[in-house]
C-alpha positions as CSV (number, residue, x, y, z in Angstrom):
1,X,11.6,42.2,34.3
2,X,7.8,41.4,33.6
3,X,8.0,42.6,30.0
4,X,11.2,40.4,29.3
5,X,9.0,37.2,30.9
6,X,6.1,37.7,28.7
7,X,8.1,38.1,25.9
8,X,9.4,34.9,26.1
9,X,6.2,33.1,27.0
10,X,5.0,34.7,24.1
11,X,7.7,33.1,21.9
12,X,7.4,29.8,23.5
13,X,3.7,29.9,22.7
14,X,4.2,31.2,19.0
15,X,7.0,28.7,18.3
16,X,4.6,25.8,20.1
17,X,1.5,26.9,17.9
18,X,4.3,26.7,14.4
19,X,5.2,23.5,15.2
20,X,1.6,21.9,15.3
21,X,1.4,22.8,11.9
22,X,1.5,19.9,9.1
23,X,4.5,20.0,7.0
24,X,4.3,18.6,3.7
25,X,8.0,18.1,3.6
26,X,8.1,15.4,5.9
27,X,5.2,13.3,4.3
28,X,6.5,10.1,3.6
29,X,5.3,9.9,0.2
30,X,5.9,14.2,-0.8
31,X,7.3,14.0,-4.2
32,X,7.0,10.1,-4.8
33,X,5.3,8.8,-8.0
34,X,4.8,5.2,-7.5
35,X,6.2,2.6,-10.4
36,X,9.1,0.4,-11.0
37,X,12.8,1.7,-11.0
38,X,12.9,2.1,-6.8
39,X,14.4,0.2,-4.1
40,X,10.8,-1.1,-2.2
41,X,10.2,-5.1,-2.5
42,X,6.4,-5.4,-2.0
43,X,6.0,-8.8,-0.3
44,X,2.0,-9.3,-0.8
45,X,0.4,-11.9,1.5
46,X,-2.9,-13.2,0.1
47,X,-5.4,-14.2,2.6
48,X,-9.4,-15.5,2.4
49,X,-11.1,-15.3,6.0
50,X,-8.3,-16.9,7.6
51,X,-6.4,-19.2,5.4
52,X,-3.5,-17.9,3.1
53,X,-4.3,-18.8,-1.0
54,X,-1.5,-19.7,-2.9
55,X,-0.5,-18.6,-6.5
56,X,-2.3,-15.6,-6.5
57,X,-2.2,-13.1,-9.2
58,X,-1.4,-9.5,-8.3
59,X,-2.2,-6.3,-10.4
60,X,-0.8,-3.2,-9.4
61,X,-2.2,0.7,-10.3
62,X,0.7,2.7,-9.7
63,X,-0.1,6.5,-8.5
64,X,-4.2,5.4,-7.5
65,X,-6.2,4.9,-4.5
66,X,-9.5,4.0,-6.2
67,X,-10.3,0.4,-7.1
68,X,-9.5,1.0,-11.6
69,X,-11.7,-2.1,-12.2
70,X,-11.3,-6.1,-13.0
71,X,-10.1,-5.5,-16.6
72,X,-6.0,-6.3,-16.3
73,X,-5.3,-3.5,-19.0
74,X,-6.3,-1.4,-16.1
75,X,-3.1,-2.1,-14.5
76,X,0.5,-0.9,-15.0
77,X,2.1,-3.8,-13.6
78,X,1.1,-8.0,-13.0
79,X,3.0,-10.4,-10.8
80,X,2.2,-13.8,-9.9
81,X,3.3,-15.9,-6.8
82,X,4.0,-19.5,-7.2
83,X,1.6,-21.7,-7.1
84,X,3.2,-23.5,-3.6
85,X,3.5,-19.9,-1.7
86,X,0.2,-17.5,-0.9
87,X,3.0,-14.9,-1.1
88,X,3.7,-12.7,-3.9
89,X,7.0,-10.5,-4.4
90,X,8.1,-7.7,-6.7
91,X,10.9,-5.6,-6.3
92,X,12.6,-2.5,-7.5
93,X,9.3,-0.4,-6.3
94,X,9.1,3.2,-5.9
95,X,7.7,4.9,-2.8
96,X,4.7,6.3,-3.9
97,X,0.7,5.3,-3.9
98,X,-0.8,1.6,-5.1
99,X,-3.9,-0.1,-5.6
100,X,-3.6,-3.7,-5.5
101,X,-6.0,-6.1,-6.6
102,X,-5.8,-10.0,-6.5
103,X,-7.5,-12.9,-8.0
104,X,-7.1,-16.7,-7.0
105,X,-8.4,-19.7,-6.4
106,X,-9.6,-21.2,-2.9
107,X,-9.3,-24.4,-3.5
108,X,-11.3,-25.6,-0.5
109,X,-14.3,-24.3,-2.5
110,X,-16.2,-25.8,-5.5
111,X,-16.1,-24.1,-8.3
112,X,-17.3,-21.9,-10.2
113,X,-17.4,-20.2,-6.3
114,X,-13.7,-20.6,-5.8
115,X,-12.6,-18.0,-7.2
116,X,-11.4,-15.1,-4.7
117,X,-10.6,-11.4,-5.2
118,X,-9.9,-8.5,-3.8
119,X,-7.8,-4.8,-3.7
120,X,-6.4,-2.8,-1.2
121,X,-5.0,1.1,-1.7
122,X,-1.1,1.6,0.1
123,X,1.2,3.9,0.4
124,X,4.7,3.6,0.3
125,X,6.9,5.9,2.4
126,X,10.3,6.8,0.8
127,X,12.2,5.1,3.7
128,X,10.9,1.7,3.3
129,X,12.7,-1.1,1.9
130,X,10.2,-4.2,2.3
131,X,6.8,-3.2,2.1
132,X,4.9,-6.6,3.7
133,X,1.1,-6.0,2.6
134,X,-2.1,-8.3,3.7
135,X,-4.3,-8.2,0.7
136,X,-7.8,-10.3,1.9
137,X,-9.7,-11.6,-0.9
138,X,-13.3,-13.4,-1.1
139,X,-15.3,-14.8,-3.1
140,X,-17.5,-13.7,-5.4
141,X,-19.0,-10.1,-6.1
């Protein structure tokens, strides 16, 4: 009877140890390549210290994590929100990784120090269907 019992405690503790193990499988974003052509709407809500900016424009990087630069023909992809709303939408998103980067104006500041930018990397799981992203910008460099 004691062999059968450590047996099993030894398969309990084999199976236990197998399932710690990471499984690429189940990564949200295994096998995504980020771009248009998907079902995700990105919903991109820009904010400076605490107050929302309207009419931002948004550059996306598909398949990136690292901030590309200022220049737009960095970018794969440019939206703009209305100028009444300090969100910005885009649909028909794959899952996949971003970088985002937003410019705007603060229009509480003077210029030429209104201005207001900023990027943010995300990742977008396959099961997503609104992605709602909180891109904080600020002024100057």
């Amino acid at each position: 009877m004691k062999p059968y019992k450590l047996f099993l405690i030894a398969l309990l503790f084999i199976t236990s140890c197998d399932s710690c193990k990471e499984d690429d499988t189940t990564t949200p974003i295994h096998n995504c390549v980020g771009g248009k052509g998907g079902l995700v709407t990105f919903e991109v809500k820009t904010i400076h210290h605490t107050r929302e900016i309207k009419g931002c424009t948004i550059y996306i990087k598909y398949n990136a994590q690292d901030f590309p630069g200022e220049n737009p023909s960095n970018y794969d992809y440019v939206f703009k929100a209305d100028d009444s709303l300090s969100v910005s939408c885009t649909d028909s998103m794959k899952c996949g990784k971003y970088y985002l980067f937003a410019t705007g104006i603060d229009s509480l500041l003077s210029p030429p120090n209104n201005i207001v930018k900023g990027g943010v990397p995300i990742n977008i799981g396959q099961v997503q269907d609104t992605a709602k992203i909180n891109l904080y910008v600020t002024e100057g460099d």
